[in-house]
C-alpha positions as CSV (number, residue, x, y, z in Angstrom):
1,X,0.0,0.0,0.0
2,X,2.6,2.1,0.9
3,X,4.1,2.0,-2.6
4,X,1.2,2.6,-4.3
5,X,0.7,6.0,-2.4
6,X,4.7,6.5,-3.1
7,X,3.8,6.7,-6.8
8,X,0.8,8.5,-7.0
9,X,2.7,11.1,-4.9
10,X,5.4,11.6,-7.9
11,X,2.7,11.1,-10.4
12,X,1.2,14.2,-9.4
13,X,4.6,16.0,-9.5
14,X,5.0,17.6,-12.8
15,X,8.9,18.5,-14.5
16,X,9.6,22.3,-14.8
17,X,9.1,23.2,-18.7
18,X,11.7,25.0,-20.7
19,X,10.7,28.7,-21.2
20,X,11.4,30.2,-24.4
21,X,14.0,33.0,-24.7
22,X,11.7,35.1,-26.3
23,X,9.2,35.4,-23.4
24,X,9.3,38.1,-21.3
25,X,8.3,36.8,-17.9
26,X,7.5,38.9,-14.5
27,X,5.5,38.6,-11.4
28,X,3.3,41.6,-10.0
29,X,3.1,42.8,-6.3
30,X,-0.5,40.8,-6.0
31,X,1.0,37.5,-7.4
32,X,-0.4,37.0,-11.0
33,X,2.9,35.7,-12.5
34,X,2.7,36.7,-16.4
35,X,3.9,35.8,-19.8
36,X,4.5,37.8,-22.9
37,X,5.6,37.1,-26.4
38,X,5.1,38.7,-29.6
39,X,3.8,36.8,-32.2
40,X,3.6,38.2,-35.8
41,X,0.6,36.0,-37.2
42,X,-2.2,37.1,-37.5
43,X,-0.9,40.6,-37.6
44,X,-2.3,43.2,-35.6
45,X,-3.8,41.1,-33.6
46,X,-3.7,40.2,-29.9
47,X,-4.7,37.0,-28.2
48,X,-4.6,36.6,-24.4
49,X,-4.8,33.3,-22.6
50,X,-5.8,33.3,-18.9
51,X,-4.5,30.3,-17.2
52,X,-5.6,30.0,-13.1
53,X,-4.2,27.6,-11.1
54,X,-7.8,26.9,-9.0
55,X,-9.6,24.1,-7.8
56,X,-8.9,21.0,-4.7
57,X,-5.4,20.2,-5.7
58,X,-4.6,24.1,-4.9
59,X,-6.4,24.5,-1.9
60,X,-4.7,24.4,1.6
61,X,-6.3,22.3,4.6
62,X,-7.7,24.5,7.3
Protein backbone atom coordinates (compact mmCIF):
# COMPACT_ATOMS: atom_id res chain seq x y z
CA UNK A 1 0.00 0.00 0.00
CA UNK A 2 2.63 2.15 0.92
CA UNK A 3 4.14 2.03 -2.58
CA UNK A 4 1.23 2.59 -4.34
CA UNK A 5 0.68 6.05 -2.41
CA UNK A 6 4.72 6.48 -3.08
CA UNK A 7 3.83 6.67 -6.76
CA UNK A 8 0.80 8.50 -6.95
CA UNK A 9 2.69 11.07 -4.93
CA UNK A 10 5.42 11.60 -7.92
CA UNK A 11 2.73 11.05 -10.37
CA UNK A 12 1.15 14.22 -9.37
CA UNK A 13 4.62 16.00 -9.53
CA UNK A 14 5.00 17.60 -12.82
CA UNK A 15 8.94 18.46 -14.54
CA UNK A 16 9.62 22.33 -14.83
CA UNK A 17 9.09 23.25 -18.71
CA UNK A 18 11.66 25.01 -20.65
CA UNK A 19 10.71 28.74 -21.17
CA UNK A 20 11.37 30.23 -24.40
CA UNK A 21 14.02 32.98 -24.70
CA UNK A 22 11.70 35.08 -26.32
CA UNK A 23 9.18 35.39 -23.40
CA UNK A 24 9.34 38.10 -21.30
CA UNK A 25 8.31 36.77 -17.94
CA UNK A 26 7.51 38.94 -14.54
CA UNK A 27 5.52 38.60 -11.45
CA UNK A 28 3.30 41.58 -9.98
CA UNK A 29 3.08 42.77 -6.29
CA UNK A 30 -0.54 40.83 -6.04
CA UNK A 31 1.03 37.46 -7.37
CA UNK A 32 -0.40 36.99 -10.99
CA UNK A 33 2.91 35.66 -12.48
CA UNK A 34 2.65 36.67 -16.41
CA UNK A 35 3.93 35.83 -19.81
CA UNK A 36 4.46 37.76 -22.93
CA UNK A 37 5.58 37.06 -26.40
CA UNK A 38 5.07 38.67 -29.61
CA UNK A 39 3.76 36.77 -32.22
CA UNK A 40 3.61 38.17 -35.85
CA UNK A 41 0.61 36.00 -37.22
CA UNK A 42 -2.17 37.11 -37.52
CA UNK A 43 -0.89 40.58 -37.64
CA UNK A 44 -2.26 43.25 -35.55
CA UNK A 45 -3.75 41.14 -33.56
CA UNK A 46 -3.69 40.24 -29.87
CA UNK A 47 -4.71 37.00 -28.24
CA UNK A 48 -4.62 36.57 -24.40
CA UNK A 49 -4.80 33.26 -22.62
CA UNK A 50 -5.80 33.26 -18.92
CA UNK A 51 -4.54 30.26 -17.24
CA UNK A 52 -5.56 30.00 -13.13
CA UNK A 53 -4.19 27.64 -11.08
CA UNK A 54 -7.76 26.95 -8.97
CA UNK A 55 -9.63 24.11 -7.85
CA UNK A 56 -8.88 20.98 -4.70
CA UNK A 57 -5.40 20.22 -5.73
CA UNK A 58 -4.63 24.10 -4.87
CA UNK A 59 -6.44 24.55 -1.87
CA UNK A 60 -4.70 24.44 1.64
CA UNK A 61 -6.35 22.28 4.57
CA UNK A 62 -7.66 24.54 7.28
Amino acid sequence: MLLVTSFVALAQQNPALPIDPNVRTGKLENGLTYYIRNNGQPENRADFYIAQKVGSMQEEDN
